[in-house]
N, C-alpha and C positions, 0 to 999 in steps of 0.2 A: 325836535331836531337834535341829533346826538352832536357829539364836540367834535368827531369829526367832519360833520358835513355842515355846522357852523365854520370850523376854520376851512375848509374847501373852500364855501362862501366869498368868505373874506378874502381868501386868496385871490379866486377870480374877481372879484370887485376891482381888487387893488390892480391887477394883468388888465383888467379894460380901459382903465383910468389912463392909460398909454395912450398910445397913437394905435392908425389905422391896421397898421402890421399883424401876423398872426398872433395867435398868443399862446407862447408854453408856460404850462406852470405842471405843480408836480405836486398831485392831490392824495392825499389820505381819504378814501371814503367807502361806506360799507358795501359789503359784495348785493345788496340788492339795489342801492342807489346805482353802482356801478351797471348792474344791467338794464336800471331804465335810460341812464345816459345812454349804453349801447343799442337799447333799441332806438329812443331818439335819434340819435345819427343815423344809422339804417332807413329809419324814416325819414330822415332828413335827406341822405343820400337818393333815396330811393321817385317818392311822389312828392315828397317835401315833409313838413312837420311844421304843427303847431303846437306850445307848450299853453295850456289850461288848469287856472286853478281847480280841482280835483273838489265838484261840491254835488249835490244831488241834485239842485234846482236853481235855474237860470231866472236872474229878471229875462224881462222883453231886451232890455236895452243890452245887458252883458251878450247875451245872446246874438242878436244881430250883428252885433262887434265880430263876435267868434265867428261867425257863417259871412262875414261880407257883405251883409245885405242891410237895408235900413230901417228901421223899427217900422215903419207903412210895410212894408214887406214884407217884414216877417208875421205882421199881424192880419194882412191877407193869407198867407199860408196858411196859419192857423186858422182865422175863421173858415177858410175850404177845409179843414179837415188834414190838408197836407204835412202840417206839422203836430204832434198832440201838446198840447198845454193843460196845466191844474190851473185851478184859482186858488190863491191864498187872500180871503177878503174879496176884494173887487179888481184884484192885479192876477194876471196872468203871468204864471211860473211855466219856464221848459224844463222837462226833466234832462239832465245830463247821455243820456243813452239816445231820448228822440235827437238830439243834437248829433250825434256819432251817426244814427240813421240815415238822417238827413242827408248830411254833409256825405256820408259812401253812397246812396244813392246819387247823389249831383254829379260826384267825380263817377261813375259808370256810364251814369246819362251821356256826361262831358266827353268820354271816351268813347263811346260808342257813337256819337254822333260823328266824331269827328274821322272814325273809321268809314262812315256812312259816308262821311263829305271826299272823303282820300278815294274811296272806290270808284264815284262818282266822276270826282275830278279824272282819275285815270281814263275811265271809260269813254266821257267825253272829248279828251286828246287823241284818242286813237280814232274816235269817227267823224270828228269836226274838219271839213273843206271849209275851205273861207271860196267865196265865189266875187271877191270883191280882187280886183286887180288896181297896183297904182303904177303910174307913168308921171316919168318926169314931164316938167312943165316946158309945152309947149312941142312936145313929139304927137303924133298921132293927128296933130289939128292940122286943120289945110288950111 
């Protein structure tokens, strides 16, 4: 880490340290940190964003953490084949890429279902009659 994105660091530690309120501060840092910040935000703006230490192999547990699911689950995945994992020894590593896989597969799924379910919904409001009528109590009786 260069001195400047140490004192950036620092800066923003110090601006969180505050209360809830936005935070400005006014950072020195090199023009490629600066574009992954910009693309984070983008991402952030955009589907959301998650920041990930940057390593080639996941435990199980790091893993699960990142994807929202719980180490049983993620080691069903795996053992279907749905996710790929190495052994290192007798533990099971995810490579950082199956991880990215995954995780854009899930958000596709997620959106496309959810296209599937909005279409659905629509369709059935336009041809749903309700054949059930209600009457206040005590009309209609003899």
């Amino acid at each position: 880490m260069s001195e400047y994105e140490e004192d950036a660091t620092d800066a923003l530690r110090r601006a969180l340290q505050g209360s809830n309120d936005p935070v400005a501060v006014t950072l020195t840092i090199s023009r490629a940190t600066a574009e992954n910040v910009l693309r984070l935000l983008a991402a952030e703006h955009g589907a959301g964003a998650v920041v990930v230490p940057v390593k080639e192999l996941y435990t199980t547990t790091e893993a699960s953490t990142m994807l929202g699911i719980s180490r049983a689950t993620l080691m069903k995945l795996i053992d279907s084949g749905n996710i790929e994992a190495v052994k290192v020894g007798t533990h099971s590593r995810i490579p950082a890429d199956e991880l990215v896989a995954f995780q854009h597969a899930r958000q596709v799924s997620q959106a496309r279902a959810a296209e599937l379910l909005t279409e659905f919904s629509a369709r059935s409001a336009a041809s749903f009659h309700s054949n059930v009528t209600f009457r206040a109590s005590g009309q209609g009786e003899e």
